[in-house]
Structures are given as structure tokens and as C-alpha cells.
C-alpha positions in Angstrom: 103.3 98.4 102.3 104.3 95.1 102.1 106.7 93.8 105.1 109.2 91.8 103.4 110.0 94.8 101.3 109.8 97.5 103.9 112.2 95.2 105.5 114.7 95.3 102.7 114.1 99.4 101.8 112.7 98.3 98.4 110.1 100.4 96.5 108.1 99.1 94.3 104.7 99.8 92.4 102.3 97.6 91.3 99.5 98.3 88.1 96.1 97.4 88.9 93.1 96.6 87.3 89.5 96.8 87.8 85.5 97.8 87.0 83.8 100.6 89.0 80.5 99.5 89.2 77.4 101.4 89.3 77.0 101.7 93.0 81.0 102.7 92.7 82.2 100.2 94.3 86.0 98.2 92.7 84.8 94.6 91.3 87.1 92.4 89.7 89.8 94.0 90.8 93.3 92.2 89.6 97.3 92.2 89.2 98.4 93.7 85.5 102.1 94.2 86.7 104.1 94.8 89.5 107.7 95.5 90.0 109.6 93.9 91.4 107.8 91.0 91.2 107.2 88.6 94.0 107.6 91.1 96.8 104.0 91.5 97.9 103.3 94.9 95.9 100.2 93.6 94.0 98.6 92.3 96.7 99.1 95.2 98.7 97.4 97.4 96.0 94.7 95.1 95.4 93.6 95.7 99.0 94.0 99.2 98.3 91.5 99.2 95.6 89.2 97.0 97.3 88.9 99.1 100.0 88.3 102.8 97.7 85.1 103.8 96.8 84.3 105.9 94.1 81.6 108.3 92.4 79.8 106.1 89.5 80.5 106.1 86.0 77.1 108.2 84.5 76.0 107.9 80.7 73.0 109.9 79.3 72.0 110.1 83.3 72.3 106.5 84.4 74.8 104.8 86.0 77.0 102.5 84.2 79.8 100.4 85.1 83.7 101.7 83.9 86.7 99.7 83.3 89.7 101.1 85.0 93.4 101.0 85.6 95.5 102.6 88.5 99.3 102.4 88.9 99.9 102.9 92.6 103.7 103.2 93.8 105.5 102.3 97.1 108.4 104.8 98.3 110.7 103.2 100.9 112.0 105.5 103.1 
């Protein structure tokens, strides 16, 4: 969660891109949207994703890599 918005009590959520490659790890991961902007949300998720791990995309039994998208919200509380 990013400080400066835990801070204020604001929650946010930020839309994320990225590839699942074929070992499964996130590649290329980036920013698509985040509201509100300029609070730190985006960043926060992108080191969310870049820290996941995930089962590999498989077509006709081999590994391939898959284009993804993940919204991931913030609750202040």
C-alpha cells in the first residue's frame, strides 16, 4: 500500500499489464490505469505482479507465453 495514501485513508486501484512467460514468470509488466492517479497505486501493484508467479500458459502441450491484465484494488481502512 502506498504510504502517502495510507496516510491520507485513500483507496485506490491500479490496472496492470503484463506477459506470463513460459517459465511463468510476469515480464513486461506495466501501468494501464490507476486511480487516483499520482498517489503511488501503480507502482505498488507493479511490484505486486513482479513478485507473483504463475502456472504457464500451455498450447497443444507446450508452453507458451500469455498476455494478461489484473486490476488489483487498495481498501483503506
Amino acid at each position: 500500500f502506498p504510504e502517502v495514501a495510507q496516510q491520507a485513508g485513500v483507496s485506490g486501484l491500479a490496472l496492470i499489464t503484463f506477459v506470463v512467460d513460459k517459465s511463468g514468470v510476469p515480464q513486461d509488466v506495466k501501468i494501464k490505469q490507476e486511480r487516483p492517479p499520482d498517489l503511488g497505486f501503480g507502482e505498488a501493484a507493479v511490484k505486486v505482479m513482479q513478485a507473483m508467479r504463475f502456472t504457464p500458459g500451455m498450447q497443444r502441450d507446450k508452453a507458451v507465453n500469455v498476455p494478461m491484465q489484473q486490476k488489483i484494488s487498495f481498501s483503506a481502512q
